[in-house]
C-alpha positions in Angstrom: -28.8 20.9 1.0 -26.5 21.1 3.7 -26.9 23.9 6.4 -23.2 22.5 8.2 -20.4 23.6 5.8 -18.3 21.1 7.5 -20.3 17.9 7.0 -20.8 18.8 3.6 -17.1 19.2 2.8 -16.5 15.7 4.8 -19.3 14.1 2.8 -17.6 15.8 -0.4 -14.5 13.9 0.6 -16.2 10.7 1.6 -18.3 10.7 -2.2 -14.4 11.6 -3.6 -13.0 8.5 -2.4 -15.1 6.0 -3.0 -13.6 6.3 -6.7 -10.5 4.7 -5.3 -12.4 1.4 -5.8 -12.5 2.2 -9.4 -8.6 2.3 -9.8 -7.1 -1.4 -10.3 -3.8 -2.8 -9.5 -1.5 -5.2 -11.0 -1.9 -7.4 -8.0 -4.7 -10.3 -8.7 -6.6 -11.5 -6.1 -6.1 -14.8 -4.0 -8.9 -16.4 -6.2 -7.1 -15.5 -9.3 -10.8 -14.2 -10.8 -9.0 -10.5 -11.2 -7.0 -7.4 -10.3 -7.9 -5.9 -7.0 -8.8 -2.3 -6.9 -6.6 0.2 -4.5 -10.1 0.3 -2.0 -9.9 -3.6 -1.5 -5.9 -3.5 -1.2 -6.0 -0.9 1.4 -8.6 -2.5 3.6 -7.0 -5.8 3.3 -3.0 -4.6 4.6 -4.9 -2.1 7.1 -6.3 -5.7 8.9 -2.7 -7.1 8.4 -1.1 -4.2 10.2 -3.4 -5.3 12.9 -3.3 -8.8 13.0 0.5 -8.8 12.2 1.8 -5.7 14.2 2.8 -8.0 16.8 5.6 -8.9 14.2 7.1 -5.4 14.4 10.5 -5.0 15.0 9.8 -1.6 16.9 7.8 -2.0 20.2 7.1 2.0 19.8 4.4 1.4 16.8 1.4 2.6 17.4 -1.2 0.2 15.8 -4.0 2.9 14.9 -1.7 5.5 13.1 -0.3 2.6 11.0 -3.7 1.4 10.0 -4.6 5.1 9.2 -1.3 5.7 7.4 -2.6 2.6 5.1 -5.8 3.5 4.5 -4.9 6.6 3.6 -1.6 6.2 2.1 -3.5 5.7 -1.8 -6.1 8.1 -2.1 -3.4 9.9 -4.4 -4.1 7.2 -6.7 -7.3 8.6 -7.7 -6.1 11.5 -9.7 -2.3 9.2 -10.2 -3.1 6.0 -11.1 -1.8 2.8 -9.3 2.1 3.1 -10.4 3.5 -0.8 -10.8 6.4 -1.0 -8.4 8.7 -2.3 -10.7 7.9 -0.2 -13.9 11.0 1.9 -13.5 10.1 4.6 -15.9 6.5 5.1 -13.8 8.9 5.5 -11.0 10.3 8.5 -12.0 7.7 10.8 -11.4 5.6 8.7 -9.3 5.6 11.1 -6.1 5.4 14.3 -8.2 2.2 13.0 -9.5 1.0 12.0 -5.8 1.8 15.1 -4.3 -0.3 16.7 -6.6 -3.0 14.3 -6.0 -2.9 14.4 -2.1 -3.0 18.4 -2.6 -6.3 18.0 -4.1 -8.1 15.2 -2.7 -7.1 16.1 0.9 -7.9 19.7 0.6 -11.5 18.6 0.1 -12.0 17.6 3.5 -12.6 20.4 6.2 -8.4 22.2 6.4 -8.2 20.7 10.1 -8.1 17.5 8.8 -7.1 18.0 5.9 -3.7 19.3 7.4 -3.9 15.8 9.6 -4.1 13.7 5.7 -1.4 15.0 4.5 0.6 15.5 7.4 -0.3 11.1 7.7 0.6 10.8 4.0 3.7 12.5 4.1 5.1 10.4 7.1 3.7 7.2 5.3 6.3 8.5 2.0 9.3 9.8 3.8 9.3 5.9 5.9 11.5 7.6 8.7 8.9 6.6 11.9 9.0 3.4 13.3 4.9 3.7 12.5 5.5 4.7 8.8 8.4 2.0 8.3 6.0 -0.7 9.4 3.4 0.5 7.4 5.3 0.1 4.9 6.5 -3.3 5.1 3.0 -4.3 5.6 2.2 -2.5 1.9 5.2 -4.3 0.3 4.0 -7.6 2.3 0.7 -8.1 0.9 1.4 -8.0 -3.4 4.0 -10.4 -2.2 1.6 -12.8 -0.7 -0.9 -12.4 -2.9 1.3 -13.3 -6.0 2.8 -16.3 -4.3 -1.0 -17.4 -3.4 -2.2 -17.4 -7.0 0.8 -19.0 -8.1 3.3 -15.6 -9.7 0.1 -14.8 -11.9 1.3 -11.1 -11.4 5.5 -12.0 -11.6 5.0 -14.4 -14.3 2.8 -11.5 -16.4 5.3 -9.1 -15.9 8.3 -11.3 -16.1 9.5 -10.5 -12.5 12.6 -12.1 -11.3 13.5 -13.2 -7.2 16.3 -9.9 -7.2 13.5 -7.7 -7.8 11.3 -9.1 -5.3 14.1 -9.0 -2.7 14.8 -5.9 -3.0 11.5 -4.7 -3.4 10.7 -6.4 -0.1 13.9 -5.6 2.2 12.1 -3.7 4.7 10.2 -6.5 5.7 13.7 -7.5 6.8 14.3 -4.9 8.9 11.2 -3.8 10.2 9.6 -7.3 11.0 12.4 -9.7 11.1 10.4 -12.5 11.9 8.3 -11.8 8.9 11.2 -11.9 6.7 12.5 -15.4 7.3 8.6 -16.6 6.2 9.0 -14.4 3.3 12.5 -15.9 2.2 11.1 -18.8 2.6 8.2 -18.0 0.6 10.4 -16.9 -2.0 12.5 -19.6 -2.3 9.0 -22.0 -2.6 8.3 -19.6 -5.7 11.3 -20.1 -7.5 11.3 -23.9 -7.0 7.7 -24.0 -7.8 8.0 -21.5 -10.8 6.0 -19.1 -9.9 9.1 -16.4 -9.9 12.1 -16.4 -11.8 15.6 -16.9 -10.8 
């Protein structure tokens, strides 16, 4: 079909991810119909990284790796699963399973850039870049907004108290500062309002 070995293995790749809109999150979306799929949360925080980078602690981020890092960053859940961030016992063997998963689903693109994936998911997971840190504020920022938009549906399901969203959330602390006092804030509104546990 294809006479270009390396559009067909791109094209392989591109038909591989679109099943990451078939993997569903315990996040719900803002109008509380259902859970959004991994595809939809990875386009919304990649526009966030944009519109919000300004926020960035670091003046060194550089806006287009984040937003690659994020779009990126959950392909692994394809072959993984979405692991809930506060299922502890998930946890355990969470990156084992995604390292696995990026192996395979990156090494079906062309090996140039399937080198650059990894290389862009591994940064993203070991969150020692200024770029990767951010990114990863902005991944932790958006569950958080979303639950406190349709009211703790996901933190009242799962019986999630303030502590855990705190610490979930403490590199929105350090990497956007000026985020974090609207998140505390935020926070605070949930527990008054119910929506999150004390």
């Amino acid at each position: 079909m294809f006479d270009n070995l390396r559009l067909q293995r791109q094209v392989k790749f591109v038909v591989e991810i679109d099943k990451l809109k078939q993997v569903f999150r315990q996040t719900f979306t803002i109008a509380k119909s259902r859970k959004e799929n991994s595809a939809e949360h990875s386009w919304h925080i990649a526009l966030m990284a944009i519109l919000l980078s300004e926020y960035a602690n670091s003046t060194k981020i550089d806006v287009f790796r984040v937003v690659k890092m994020l779009l990126i960053h959950d392909l692994v859940e394809i072959d993984a699963g979405d692991t809930f961030c506060y299922d502890d016992i998930a946890c355990r063997d969470q990156h084992e399973r995604e390292l696995q998963a990026a192996g395979r689903i990156f090494n079906l693109a062309p090996k140039d850039q399937a080198k650059k994936l990894m290389m862009l998911w591994k940064e993203f997971e070991a969150c020692k870049t200024p770029d990767s840190r951010f990114a990863n504020a902005i991944d932790r920022l958006q569950p958080l907004l979303n639950n406190y938009y349709t009211e703790g549906r996901g933190w009242i399901k799962h019986n999630i108290k303030k502590h855990q969203v705190l610490d979930r959330n403490c590199i929105i602390r350090k990497e956007a500062p000026r985020l974090w006092d609207f998140i505390k804030k935020l926070i605070e509104d949930a527990v008054q309002k119910g929506f999150l546990k004390k």
